[in-house]
C-alpha positions in Angstrom: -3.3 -18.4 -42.0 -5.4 -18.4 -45.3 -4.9 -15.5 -47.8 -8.3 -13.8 -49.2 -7.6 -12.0 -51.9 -4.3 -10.9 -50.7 -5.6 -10.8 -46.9 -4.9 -12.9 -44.2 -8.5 -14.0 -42.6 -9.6 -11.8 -39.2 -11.5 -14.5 -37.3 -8.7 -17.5 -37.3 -5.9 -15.0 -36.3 -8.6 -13.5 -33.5 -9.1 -17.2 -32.4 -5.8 -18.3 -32.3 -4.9 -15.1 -30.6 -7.4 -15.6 -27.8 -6.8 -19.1 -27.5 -3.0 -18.6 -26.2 -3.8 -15.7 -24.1 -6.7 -17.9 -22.5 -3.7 -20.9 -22.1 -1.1 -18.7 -21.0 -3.5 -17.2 -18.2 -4.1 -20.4 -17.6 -0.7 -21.4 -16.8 0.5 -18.6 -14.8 -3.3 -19.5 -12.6 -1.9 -22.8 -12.0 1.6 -22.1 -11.4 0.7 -19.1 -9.3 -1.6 -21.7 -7.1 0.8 -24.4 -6.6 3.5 -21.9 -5.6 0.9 -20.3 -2.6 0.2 -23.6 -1.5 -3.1 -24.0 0.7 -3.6 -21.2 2.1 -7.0 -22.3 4.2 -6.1 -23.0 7.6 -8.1 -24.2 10.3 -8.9 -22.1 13.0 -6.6 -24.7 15.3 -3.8 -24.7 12.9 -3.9 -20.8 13.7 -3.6 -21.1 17.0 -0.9 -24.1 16.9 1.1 -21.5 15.1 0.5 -18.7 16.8 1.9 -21.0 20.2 4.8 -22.1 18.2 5.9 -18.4 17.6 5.5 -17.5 21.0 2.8 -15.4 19.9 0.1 -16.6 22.5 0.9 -19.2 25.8 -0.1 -22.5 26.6 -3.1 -20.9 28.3 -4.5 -18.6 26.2 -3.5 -21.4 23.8 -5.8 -23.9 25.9 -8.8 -20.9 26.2 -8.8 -20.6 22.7 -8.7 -24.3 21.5 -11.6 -24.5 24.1 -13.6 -21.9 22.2 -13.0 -23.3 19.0 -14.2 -26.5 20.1 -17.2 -25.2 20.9 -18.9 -24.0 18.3 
């Protein structure tokens, strides 16, 4: 930091304080992202899942993949 008259300068130690808070949000955005993963699923994908849990049967698996397709 630079001394003025005694004083360390306001505006470089404001800077360099906002700078690593900007990076460090920065870094827990990206590292929060990459741990979620992808979280936009296709309606299909849904519906694939939702038959693989047992969720929903092949036929209301078929009437919905039917709507889907559809629109």
């Amino acid at each position: 930091m630079h001394m003025m008259n005694g004083h360390v300068a306001f505006w470089p130690m404001l800077l360099m304080i906002i700078f690593w808070i900007g990076l460090i949000s920065f870094g827990v955005y990206l590292v929060t992202n990459f741990i979620k993963g992808d979280k936009k699923k296709t309606p299909l994908q849904i519906i694939k899942e939702r038959l693989a849990k047992g969720e929903i049967d092949e036929l209301e698996y078929e009437r919905l993949k039917s709507v889907i397709k559809q629109k």
